[in-house]
N, C-alpha and C positions, 0 to 999 in steps of 0.2 A: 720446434714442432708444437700446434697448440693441443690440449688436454682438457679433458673435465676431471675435477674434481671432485669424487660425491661428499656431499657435507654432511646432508640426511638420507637416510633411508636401509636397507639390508645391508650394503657392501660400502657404508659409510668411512671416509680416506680413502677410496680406494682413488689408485688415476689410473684414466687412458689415454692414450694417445690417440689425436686424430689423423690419419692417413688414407689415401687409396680412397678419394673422394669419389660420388658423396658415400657420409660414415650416416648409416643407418642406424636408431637408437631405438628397444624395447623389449618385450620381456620375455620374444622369440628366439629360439637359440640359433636361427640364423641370420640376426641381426648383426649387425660390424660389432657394436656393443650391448650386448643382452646384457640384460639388470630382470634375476627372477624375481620380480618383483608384483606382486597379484594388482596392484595401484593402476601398473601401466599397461596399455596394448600391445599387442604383438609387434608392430612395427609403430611409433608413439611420434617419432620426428626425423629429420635428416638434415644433416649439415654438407650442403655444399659449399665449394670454393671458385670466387669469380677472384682470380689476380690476386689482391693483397688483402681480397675483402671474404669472410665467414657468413653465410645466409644460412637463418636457421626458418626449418619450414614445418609448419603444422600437420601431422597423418591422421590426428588420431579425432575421435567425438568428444573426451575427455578435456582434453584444452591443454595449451603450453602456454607458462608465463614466464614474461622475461621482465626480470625486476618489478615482478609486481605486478605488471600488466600481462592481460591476454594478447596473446599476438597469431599471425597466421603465419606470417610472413617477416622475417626482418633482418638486419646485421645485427651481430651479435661481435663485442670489444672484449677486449681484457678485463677480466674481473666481475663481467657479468656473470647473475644470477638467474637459472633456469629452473623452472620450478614443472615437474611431469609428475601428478598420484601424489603421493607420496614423498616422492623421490627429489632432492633439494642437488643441485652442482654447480658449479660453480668453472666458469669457461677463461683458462686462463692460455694466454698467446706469450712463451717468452720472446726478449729481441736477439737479435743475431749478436747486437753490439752492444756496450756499454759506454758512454761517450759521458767525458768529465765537463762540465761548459766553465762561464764564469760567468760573474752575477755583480753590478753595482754597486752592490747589498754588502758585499764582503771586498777586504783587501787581499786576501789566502790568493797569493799566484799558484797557478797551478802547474807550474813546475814544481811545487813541493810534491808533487802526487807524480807517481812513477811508475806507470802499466809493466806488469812482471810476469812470467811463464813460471809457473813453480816445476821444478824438475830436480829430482823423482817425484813422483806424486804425493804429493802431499796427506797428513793422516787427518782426518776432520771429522767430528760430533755436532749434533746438532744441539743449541740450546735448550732447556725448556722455557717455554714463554710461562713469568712468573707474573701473578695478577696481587696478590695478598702478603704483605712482607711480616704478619701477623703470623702466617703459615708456617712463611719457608725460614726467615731469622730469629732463631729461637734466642738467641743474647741479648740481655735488656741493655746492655749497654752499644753492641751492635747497633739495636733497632732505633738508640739515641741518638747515633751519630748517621742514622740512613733519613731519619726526619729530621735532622739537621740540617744534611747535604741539602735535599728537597727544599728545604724554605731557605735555603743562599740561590737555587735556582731560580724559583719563580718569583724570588723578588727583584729578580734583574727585570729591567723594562726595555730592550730591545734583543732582537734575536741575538744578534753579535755577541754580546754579554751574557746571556742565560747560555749558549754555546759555551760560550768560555768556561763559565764558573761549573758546565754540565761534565764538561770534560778535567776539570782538576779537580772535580769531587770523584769521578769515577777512577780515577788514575789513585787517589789513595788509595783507593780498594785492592790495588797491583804494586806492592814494593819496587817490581821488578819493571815495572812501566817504562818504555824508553820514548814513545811518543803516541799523542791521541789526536783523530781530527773527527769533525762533525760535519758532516756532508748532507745538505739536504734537498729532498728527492722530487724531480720536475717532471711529475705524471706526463702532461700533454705535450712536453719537449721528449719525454726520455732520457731524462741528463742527470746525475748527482755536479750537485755546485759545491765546493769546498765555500763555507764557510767561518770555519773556526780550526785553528790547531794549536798543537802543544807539544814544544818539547821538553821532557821535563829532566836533560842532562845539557851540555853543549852538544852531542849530535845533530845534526841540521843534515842529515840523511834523507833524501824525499823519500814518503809514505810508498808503498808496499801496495799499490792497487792491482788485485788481481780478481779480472775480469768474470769468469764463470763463477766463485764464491759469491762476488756481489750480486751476479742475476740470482742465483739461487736464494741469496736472501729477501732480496727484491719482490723474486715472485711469490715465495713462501711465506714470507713475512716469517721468516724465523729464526733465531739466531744460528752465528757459527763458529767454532773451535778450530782454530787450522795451527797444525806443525810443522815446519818445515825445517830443513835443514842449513844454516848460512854459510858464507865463507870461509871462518874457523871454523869449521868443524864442530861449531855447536849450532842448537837450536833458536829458532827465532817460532815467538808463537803468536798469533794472529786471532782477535777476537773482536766479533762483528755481532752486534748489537741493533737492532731494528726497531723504530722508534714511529710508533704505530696508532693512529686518535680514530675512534669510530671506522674502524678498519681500513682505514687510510693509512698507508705508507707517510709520515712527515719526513724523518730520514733517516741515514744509516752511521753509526759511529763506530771508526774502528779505532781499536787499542793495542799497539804492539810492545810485546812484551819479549825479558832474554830471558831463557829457561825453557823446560819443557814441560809435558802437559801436566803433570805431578805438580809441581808448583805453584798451581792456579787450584784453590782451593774450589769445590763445588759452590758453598756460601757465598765464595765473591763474584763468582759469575752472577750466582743468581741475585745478590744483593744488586747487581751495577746496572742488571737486566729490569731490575723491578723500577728499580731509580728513573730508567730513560723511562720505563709505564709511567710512572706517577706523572713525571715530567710532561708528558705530551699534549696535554691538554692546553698546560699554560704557553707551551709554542705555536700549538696550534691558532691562539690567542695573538700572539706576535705577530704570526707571518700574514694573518689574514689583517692585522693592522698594515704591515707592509703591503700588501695589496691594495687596500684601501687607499693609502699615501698613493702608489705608484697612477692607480686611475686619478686621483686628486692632481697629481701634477700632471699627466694627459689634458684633465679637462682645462686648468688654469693654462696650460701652454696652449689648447687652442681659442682661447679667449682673448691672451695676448698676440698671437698670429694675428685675431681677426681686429687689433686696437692696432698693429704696426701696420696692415693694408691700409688701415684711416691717416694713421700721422708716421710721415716720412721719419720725424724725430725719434720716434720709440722704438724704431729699430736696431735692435742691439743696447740701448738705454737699459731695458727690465734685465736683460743679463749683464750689465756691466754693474750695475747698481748692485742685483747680485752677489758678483763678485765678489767687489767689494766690499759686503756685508759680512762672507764668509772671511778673506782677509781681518777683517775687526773681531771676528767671532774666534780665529786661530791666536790671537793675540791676546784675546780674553781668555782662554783655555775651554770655551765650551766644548761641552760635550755633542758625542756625534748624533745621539738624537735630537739635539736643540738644534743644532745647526742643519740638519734637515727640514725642519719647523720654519726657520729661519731664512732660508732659501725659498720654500714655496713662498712666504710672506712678499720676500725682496722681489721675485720674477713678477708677482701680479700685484703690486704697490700702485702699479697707475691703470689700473685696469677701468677706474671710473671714470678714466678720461673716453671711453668709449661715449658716454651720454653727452657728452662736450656738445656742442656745436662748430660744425667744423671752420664754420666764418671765429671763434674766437680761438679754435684748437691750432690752426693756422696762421694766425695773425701774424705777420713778419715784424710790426710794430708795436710800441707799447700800447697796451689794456690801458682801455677807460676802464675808471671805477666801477662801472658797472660791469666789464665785461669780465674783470677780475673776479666777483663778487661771486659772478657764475662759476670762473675757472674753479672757485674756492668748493665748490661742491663735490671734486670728483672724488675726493677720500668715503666722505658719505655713499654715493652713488655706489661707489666698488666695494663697500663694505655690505653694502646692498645684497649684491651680485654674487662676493662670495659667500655670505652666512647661507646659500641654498648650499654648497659643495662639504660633501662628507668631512668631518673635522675642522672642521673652519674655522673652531672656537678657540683652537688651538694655535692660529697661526693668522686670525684676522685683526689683529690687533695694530701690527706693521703695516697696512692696510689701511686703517682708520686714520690713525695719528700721526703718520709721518712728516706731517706741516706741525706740528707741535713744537714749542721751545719752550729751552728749560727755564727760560723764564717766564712763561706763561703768555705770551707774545702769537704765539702758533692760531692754527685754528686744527679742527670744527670746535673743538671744544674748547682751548682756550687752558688745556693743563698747563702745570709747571713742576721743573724738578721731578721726584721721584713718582712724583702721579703720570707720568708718562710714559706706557706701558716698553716692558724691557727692547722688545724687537722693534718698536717705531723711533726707539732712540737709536739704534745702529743705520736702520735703514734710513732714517732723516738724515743722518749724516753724509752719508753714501750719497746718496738722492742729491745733497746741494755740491756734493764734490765731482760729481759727473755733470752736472748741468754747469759749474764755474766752467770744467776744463773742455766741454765739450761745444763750448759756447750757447746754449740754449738762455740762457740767462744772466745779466750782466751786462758790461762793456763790451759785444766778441768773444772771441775764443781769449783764455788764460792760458799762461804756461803753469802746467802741474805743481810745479814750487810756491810760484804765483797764488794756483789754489791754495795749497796749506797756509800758507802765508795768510791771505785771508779768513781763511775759516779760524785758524789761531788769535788774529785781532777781533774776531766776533766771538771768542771764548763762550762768554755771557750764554750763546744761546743752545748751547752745546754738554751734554753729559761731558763733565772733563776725562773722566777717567775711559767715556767713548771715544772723545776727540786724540786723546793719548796712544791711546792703540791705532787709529786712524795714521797718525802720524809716523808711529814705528812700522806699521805696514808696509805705507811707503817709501820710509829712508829705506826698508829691505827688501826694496822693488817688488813687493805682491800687492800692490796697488800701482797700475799702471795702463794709460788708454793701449799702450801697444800689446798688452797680455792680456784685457779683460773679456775678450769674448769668451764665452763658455763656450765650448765644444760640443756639436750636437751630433747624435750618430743617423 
């Protein structure tokens, strides 16, 4: 059922519930919700309901603002701000459902997360939302080790990681900690995504998700304390943590602990509470990188759709290349935000083949010199193209140089050895191992042995410690024409 919440004015906290449409609002006492309040008119606005939609409508000469603006007439969403006199509230709609999804983003299956009915009813506190750890952690050695935790978090550089290190900083805080996960919260889906957990014994017991606790924190943005009763006959206690940037929900972390509510000191709540505050900012920082990445590879995938309608060949080439980039990059041990970097680079590596001309792009025969001279432009062209796309700096370097040899033999530029930026060396590699086997270049199609085989007798041109990983990929068949397609949903 949805509610206003007053934030300003005489009856400030208070909620009502809206029912028995339309709900008449003002400062007559026969209004559905009177507010004595001298700001407003007797009858000030009225919220009807069409279906699944909230219209809020203008009565008064005063004026109704909804986030800011004047309006006459409008719908009115979750979380909106309405502004009557005086009188500040805030229009909140909860959902029927809570629905766990999953995400790219994260490995956390979500079978680890197990919807549960607590029964008997459970005994539950609400948190205080703590803003000042100056305030509430009077220990100077406490407050040492809370700005501590804080700079292991925000010096992680991808969500996945500051998740991690957010969650076994907060679990010191709980002796009794048996597991913690970091679910973060998909406003316009409705959905928490698992992405981080931690078990911090062998138990591998899935998480405790119970559904009405998370909408209440959800909607309220405010923590909660839940006890309940387990199997033995003891207690299992439940603490939910809301993780909040410019009044945005980012997400919700819970911590489950064996013991009962006495055993959770007041300080550590609020220490663990203050921690996800401080925190927020700098995930906010991550995820809106992660958004940024996710359109970045939108755009570069429809840029290579629109080079594979041009040349038959490139179809499935930018993700085999791919592929096998990532292949090389699991055998070098990178890490999982490089190898993201790493992947946009490999998918649109020939995207300057778009500016080709299709009389040379097509050529079933060998390039004349000249026609070559042109081919040799498309690392240029497509580095062109991408340095407009958000990030680019980061990831267009695979893009320029991947005709580069490490003996300096390459073009555009004619590097060699270690002047040959780190991703043009894997994806060059890739690049001439799919055109050996695929036949685009060379005598016809090669047998895949064949390939390595050659590319090992042209060592010379080749990072060796690239060409090495290349090769252990494929003797452990992750490099393979019959496995490389990536999978698209």
């Amino acid at each position: 059922m949805p509610h206003f919440i007053i934030l300003r004015g005489l009856r400030s906290s208070e909620r009502y519930s809206l029912h028995d449409f339309p709900v008449l609002v003002g400062r007559d006492p026969q209004a559905t919700i009177s507010l004595p309040d001298s700001s407003l008119e007797p009858f000030h606005f009225r919220v009807k309901q069409r279906g699944r939609l909230f219209i809020i409508e203008d009565l008064s000469e005063k004026g109704l603002y909804l986030n800011g603006e004047r309006v006459r007439n409008s719908i009115i969403e979750n979380s909106d701000r309405i502004l009557v006199g005086d009188v500040e509230m805030l229009f909140s709609q909860p959902w029927e459902h809570l629905y766990i999804g999953s995400s790219s983003l994260s490995s956390v299956p979500i079978s680890e997360l197990s919807p549960i009915s607590l029964s008997p009813s459970p005994q539950f506190v609400r948190l205080t939302h703590q803003n000042s750890i100056h305030n509430q952690i009077h220990s100077i050695k406490k407050r040492a080790e809370f700005y501590d935790s804080m700079k292991n978090v925000i010096s992680m550089e991808s969500v996945d990681d500051a998740a991690n290190s957010l969650l076994h900083n907060i679990c010191r805080e709980f002796p009794s900690a048996k597991r913690a996960a970091f679910l973060s919260w998909n406003e316009k889906e409705k959905q928490l995504v698992p992405m981080a957990t931690l078990h911090v014994n062998e138990d591998k017991k899935p998480f405790h998700i119970h559904e009405k606790n998370f909408l209440s924190v959800i909607e309220r943005k405010q923590g909660l304390q839940i006890q309940y009763p387990d199997s033995n006959n003891g207690c299992i206690l439940l603490l939910l943590f809301p993780m909040v940037f410019a009044e945005t929900l980012i997400s919700v972390i819970q911590v489950e602990l064996e013991g009962r509510e006495d055993t959770v000191g007041k300080e550590d709540s609020t220490s663990a509470q203050t921690l996800v505050n401080y925190c927020a900012s700098h995930f906010e920082a991550l995820l809106l990188r992660v958004e940024i990445d996710f359109y970045t590879l939108s755009m570069v995938e429809a840029i290579v759709a629109t080079l594979e309608a041009k040349d038959t060949y490139t179809v499935g080439h930018s993700e085999r290349v791919c592929t096998y980039s990532l292949a090389i990059a699991d055998e070098l041990g990178l890490k999982r935000e490089t190898k993201k970097l790493l992947m946009l680079s490999a998918i649109c590596h020939d995207i300057g083949k778009i500016g080709i001309p299709d009389a040379i792009l097509k050529k079933a025969s060998t390039l004349t010199a000249e026609e070559y001279e042109e081919m040799k432009l498309h690392p240029t062209i497509g580095a062109a193209i991408i340095e407009k796309i958000p990030n680019a700096r980061r990831f267009i370097s695979g893009v320029r140089h991947h005709h580069e040899k490490w003996d300096g033999t390459g073009y555009p530029d004619h590097l060699a050895g270690e002047e040959i930026p780190f991703f043009a060396r894997i994806i060059g590699i890739a690049d001439i191992f799919d055109a050996m086997s695929s036949g685009r270049s060379y005598s016809g199609f090669m047998d895949e042995s064949e390939s390595v085989e050659r590319l090992q007798k042209e060592r010379d041109l080749f990072d060796p410690d690239i060409l090495e990983a290349l090769v252990k990929a494929w003797e452990n068949g992750k490099i393979t024409q019959r496995t490389s397609t990536l999978h698209r949903k």
